[in-house]
N, C-alpha and C positions, 0 to 999 in steps of 0.2 A: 780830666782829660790829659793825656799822654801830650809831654811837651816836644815836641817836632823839628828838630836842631835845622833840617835843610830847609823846610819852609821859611821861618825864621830868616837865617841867612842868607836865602837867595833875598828876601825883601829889604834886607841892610846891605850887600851888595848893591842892588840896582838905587837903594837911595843915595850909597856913596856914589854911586857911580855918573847919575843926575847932579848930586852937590857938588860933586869936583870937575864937573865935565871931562868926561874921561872917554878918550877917542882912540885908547891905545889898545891893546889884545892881550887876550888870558891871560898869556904866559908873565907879562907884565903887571898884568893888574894881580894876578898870586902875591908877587914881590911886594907890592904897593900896600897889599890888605895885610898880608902876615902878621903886619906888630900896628895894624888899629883897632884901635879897644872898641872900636863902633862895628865892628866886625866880629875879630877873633879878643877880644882883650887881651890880647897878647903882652900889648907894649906895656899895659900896669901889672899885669896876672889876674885881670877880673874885667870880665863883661860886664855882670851884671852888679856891681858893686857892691853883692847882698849874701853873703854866704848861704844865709837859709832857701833864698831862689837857687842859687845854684845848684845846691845838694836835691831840692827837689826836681831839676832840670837834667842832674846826672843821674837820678835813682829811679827815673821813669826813663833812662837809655844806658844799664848797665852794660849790656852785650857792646854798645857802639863804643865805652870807655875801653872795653879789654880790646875791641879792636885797635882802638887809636893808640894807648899803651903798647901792644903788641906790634904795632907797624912805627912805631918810635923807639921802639926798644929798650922801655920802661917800666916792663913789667912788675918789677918790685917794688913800684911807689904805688900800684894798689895797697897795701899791707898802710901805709902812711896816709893813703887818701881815706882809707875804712874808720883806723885809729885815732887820727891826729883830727878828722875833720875836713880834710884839703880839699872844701870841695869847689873852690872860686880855681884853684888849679885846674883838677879835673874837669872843670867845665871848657875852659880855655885851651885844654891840651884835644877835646871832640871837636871845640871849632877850628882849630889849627886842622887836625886830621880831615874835616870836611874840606875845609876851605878851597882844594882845588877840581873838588868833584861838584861844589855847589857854583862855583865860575864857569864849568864847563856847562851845566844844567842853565845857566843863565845867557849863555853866549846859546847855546842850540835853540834855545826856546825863540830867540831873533832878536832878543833884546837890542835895541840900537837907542845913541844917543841923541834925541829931538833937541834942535835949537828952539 
């Protein structure tokens, strides 16, 4: 089965968002997630701390990597991500690239924080 980056992260979203109680709005919580590794793994370079999950996690979403490459303006660390392996990278670089359209999916759907 095809692995599902936004499914995924809207549910690690709303978990951080219940663990930290978090009352503040998108545009802040973007800032907030960016570099946590329970998110984006941003802040180590790896979500899922498995290179072989990853690689399988980017190569069932190659179209979503050229996007996120393409709209980061990194196009030529494809050639490094094929070759080298990079794939805890490329994984990290789709959940960065979702991360503010999976906040926004998450705030429309009515998500709110329950005491």
């Amino acid at each position: 089965m095809r692995y599902d980056y936004m499914t995924h992260m809207m549910a690690d979203i709303r978990e951080w968002i219940a663990d930290n109680d978090w009352h503040g709005g998108a545009c802040d919580l973007d800032d907030e997630l960016w570099n946590d590794d329970s998110v984006t793994g941003n802040a180590s370079g790896s979500y899922t701390m498995n290179t072989e999950l990853a690689k399988e996690y980017v190569l069932d979403n190659t179209g979503m990597l050229k996007d996120a490459l393409t709209e980061f303006g990194c196009e030529d660390k494809a050639i490094d991500i094929l070759c080298y392996g990079e794939w805890e990278y490329a994984d990290v670089t789709i959940r960065c690239y979702l991360l503010p359209y999976a906040i926004d999916r998450v705030y429309r759907e009515g998500w709110k924080n329950e005491d």
